[in-house]
C-alpha positions as CSV (number, residue, x, y, z in Angstrom):
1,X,0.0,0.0,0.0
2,X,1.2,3.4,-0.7
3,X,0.4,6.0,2.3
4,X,0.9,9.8,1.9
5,X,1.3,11.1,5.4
6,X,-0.5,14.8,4.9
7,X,0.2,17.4,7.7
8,X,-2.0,20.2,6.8
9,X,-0.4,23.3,8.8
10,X,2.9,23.1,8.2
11,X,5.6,25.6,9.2
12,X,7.2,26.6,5.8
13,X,4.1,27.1,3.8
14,X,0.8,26.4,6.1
15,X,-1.8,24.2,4.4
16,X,0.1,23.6,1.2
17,X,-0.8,20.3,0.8
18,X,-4.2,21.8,-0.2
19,X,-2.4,24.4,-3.0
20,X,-3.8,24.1,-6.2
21,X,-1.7,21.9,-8.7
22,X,-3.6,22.4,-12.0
23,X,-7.1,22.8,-10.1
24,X,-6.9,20.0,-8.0
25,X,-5.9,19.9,-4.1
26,X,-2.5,18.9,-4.1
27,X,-2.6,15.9,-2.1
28,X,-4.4,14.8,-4.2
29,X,-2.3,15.4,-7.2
30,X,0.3,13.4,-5.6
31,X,-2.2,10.9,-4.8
32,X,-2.9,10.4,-8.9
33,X,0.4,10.4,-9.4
34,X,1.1,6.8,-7.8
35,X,-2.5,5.1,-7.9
36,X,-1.5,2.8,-10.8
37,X,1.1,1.1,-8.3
38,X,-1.0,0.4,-5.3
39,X,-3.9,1.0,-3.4
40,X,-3.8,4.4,-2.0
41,X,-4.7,6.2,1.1
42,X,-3.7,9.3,2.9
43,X,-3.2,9.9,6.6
44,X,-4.0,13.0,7.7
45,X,-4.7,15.2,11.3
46,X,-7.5,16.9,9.4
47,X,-11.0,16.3,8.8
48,X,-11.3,18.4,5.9
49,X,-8.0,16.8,3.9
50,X,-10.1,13.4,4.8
51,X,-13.0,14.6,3.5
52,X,-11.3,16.0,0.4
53,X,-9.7,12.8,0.2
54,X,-12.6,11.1,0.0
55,X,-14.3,13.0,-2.4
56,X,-11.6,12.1,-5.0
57,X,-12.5,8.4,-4.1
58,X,-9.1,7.9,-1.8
59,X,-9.1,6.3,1.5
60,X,-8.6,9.2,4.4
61,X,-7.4,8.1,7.5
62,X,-7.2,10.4,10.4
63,X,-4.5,10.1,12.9
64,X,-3.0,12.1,15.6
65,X,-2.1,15.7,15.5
66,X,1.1,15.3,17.5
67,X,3.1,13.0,15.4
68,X,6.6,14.1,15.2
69,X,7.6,12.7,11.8
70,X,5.3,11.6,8.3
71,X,6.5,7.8,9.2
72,X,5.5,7.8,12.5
73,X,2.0,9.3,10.7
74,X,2.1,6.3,8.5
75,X,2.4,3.6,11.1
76,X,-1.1,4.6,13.1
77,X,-2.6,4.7,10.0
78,X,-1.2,1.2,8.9
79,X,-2.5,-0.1,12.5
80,X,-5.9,1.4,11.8
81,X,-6.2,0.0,7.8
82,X,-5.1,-3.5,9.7
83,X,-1.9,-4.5,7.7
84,X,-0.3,-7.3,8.1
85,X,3.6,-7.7,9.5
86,X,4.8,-8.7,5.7
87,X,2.3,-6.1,4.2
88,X,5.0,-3.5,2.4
89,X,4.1,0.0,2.5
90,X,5.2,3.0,0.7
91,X,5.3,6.5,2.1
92,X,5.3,9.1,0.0
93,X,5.1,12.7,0.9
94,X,2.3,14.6,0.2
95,X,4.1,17.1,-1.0
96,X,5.5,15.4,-4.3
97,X,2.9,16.0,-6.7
98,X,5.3,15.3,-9.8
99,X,7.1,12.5,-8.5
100,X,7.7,10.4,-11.8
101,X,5.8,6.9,-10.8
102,X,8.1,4.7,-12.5
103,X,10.4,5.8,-9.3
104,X,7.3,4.8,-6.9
105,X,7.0,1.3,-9.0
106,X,10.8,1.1,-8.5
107,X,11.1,1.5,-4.7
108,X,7.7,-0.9,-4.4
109,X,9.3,-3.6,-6.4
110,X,12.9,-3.3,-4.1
111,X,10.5,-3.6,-1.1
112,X,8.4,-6.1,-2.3
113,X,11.5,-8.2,-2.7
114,X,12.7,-8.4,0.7
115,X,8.9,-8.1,2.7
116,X,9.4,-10.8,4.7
117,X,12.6,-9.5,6.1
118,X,13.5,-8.5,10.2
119,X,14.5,-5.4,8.9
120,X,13.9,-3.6,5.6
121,X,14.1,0.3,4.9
122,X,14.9,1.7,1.6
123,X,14.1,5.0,-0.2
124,X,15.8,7.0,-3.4
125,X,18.7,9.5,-4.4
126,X,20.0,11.3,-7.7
127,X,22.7,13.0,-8.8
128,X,22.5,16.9,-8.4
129,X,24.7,19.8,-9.5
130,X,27.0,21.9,-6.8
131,X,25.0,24.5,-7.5
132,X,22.0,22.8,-5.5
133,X,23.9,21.5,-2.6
134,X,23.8,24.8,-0.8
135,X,20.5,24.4,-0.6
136,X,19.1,23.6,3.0
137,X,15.6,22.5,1.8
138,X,17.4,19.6,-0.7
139,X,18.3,17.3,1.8
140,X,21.6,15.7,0.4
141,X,22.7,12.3,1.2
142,X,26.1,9.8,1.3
143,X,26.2,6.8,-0.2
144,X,28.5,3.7,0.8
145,X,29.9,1.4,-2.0
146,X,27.1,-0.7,-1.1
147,X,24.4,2.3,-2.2
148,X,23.4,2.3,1.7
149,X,23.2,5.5,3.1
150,X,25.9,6.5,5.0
151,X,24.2,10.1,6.1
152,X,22.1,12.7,5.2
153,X,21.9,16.5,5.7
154,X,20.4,20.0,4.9
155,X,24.2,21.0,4.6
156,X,26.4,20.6,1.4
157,X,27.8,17.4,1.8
158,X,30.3,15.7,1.7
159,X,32.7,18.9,2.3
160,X,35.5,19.0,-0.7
161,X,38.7,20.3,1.1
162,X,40.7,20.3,-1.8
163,X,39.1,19.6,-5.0
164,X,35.5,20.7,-6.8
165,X,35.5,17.6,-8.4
166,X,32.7,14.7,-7.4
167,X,29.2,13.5,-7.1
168,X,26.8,14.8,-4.9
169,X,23.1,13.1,-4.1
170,X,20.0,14.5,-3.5
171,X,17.3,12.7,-1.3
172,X,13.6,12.1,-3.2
173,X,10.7,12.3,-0.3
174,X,10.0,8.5,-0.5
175,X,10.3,5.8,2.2
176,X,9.6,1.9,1.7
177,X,8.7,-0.5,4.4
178,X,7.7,-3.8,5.5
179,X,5.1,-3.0,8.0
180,X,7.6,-5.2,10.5
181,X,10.3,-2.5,10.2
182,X,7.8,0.1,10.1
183,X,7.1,-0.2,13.6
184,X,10.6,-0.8,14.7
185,X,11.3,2.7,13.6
186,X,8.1,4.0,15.2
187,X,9.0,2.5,18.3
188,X,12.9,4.2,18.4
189,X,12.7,7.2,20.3
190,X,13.9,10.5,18.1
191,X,18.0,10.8,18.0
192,X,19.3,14.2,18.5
193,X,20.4,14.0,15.2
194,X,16.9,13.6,13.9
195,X,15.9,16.8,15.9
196,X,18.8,18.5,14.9
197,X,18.9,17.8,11.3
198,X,14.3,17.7,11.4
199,X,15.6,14.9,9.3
200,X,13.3,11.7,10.3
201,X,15.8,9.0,8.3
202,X,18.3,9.5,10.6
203,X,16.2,8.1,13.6
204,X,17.3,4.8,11.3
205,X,21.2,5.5,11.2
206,X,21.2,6.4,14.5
207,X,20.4,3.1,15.7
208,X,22.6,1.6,13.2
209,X,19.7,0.2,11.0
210,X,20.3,0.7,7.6
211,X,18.6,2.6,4.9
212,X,18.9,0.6,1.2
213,X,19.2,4.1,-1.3
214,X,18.3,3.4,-5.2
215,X,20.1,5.6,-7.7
216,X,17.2,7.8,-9.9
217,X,16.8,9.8,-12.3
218,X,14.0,12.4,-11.5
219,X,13.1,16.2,-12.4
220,X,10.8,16.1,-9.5
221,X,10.7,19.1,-7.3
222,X,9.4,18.6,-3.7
223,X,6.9,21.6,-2.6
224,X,9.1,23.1,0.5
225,X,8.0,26.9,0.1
226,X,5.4,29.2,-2.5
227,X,8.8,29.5,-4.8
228,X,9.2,26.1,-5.2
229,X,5.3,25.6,-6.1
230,X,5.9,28.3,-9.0
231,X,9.1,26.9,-9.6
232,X,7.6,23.5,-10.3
233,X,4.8,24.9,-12.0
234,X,6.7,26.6,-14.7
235,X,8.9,23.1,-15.3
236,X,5.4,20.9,-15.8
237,X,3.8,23.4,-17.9
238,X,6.8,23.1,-20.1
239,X,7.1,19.5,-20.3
C-alpha cells in the first residue's frame, strides 16, 4: 500500500498540501500520481483533507495531531487500515505532486522483494549539480559502496577540502517499508540528530539500521515553500 502522510499546517508554507496543482488539491495530485502502483490512502490530522480525500475516491485516515515525523503518521494509519507484518508500504510525501511513478514502481518492487525481512528500509537518491547543494531545503545524502546510506543533511555534503570535483546526491521524499520495520522505527525514540537535522531518516542510522538508497533519475521538485510551487509549475507546464 502506498500511504501519503498529509500534515495540513505546516511551518514553511501552512496548508500547502491543499495548494492548487492544475485545479486540484494537491494531495491529491500526488495521490494520482502513484494510484496505478498500489492502493492508496492518505493519513491526515485533518477532517477536511479526509473529506477532500474522499471526495476524490481515496481512502482518508485520520491520525494524531502530534506525530513528530510523516512515518510515525504512517504507522497509526497502517495499524488502523489493519496491515499485516509482511504487508509493504510505501510513504510518499504529500508534498510530491510530480514525482515520476516509475520511481514509486521502483522502490515498491525493491520492497516487495525483501517483505518478509526483520529489517527492511529503503528510499531513493539522484545526482545533483554543486550549485544545488547549498541548498538547505534539498536534503543531500552519502552513499557507501554498497548504495546504503551513510548520512544525510540540509548541509552541502560531503565537504570537498581540496578539489570541486565529485558527485553529490540528492534525497527524493520517498520511504519503503515492511510494515515489520515500520514499527521498529516508530518504536525508536527520536535521536538528536533527527531533531537537529528535522531529518526523520536519521532516527534509522542512529540506531545503526540501515537505509537501502536506489540511484534515480527524477526532475521532480518537492513543494518546501510558495517558490518552489511556481518553480515547479513553470517546469510541468513546459514539459
Amino acid at each position: 500500500m502506498i500511504i501519503i502522510p498529509a500534515r495540513l499546517e505546516s511551518t514553511r508554507f501552512p496548508r500547502k498540501i491543499l495548494a492548487p496543482i492544475n485545479g486540484i488539491p494537491m494531495v491529491i495530485a500526488t495521490a494520482k500520481q502513484v494510484c496505478a502502483i498500489d492502493e492508496v490512502a492518505i493519513a491526515t490530522d485533518s477532517n477536511e483533507v479526509v473529506n477532500i480525500a474522499k471526495e476524490y475516491g481515496f481512502k482518508g485516515v485520520l491520525t494524531d495531531k502530534s506525530h513528530q515525523s510523516g512515518t510515525d503518521r504512517i504507522y497509526e494509519a497502517a495499524l488502523n487500515l489493519g496491515l499485516s507484518d509482511d504487508d509493504v508500504v510505501i510513504n510518499v510525501q504529500a508534498d510530491e505532486p510530480f514525482i515520476e511513478p516509475n520511481i514509486v514502481q521502483a522502490l515498491h518492487e525493491f520492497v516487495s522483494k525483501q517483505k518478509d525481512a526483520s529489517w527492511v528500509m529503503a528510499s531513493c537518491c539522484k545526482k545533483i549539480s554543486k550549485d544545488a547543494i547549498n541548498d538547505p531545503n534539498l536534503v543531500k545524502v552519502i552513499l557507501s559502496k554498497t548504495s546504503k546510506a551513510i548520512y544525510f543533511s540540509r548541509a552541502p555534503i560531503p565537504y570537498q577540502r581540496d578539489s570541486d570535483s565529485g558527485v553529490y546526491f540528492g534525497h527524493l521524499g520517498l520511504y519503503g517499508f515492511n510494515v515489520r520495520s515500520l514499527k521498529k522505527f516508530c518504536k525508536l525514540p527520536q535521536s538528536w540528530l533527527e531533531k537537529c537535522e528535522k531529518l526523520e531518516q536519521l532516527r534509522a542510522l542512529s540506531n545503526d539500521l540501515a537505509i537501502e538508497m536506489i540511484e534515480v533519475q527524477s526532475q521532480s521538485i518537492g513543494i518546501d515553500t510558495p517558490q518552489d510551487l511556481n518553480r515547479a509549475l513553470k517546469l510541468y507546464q513546459k514539459n
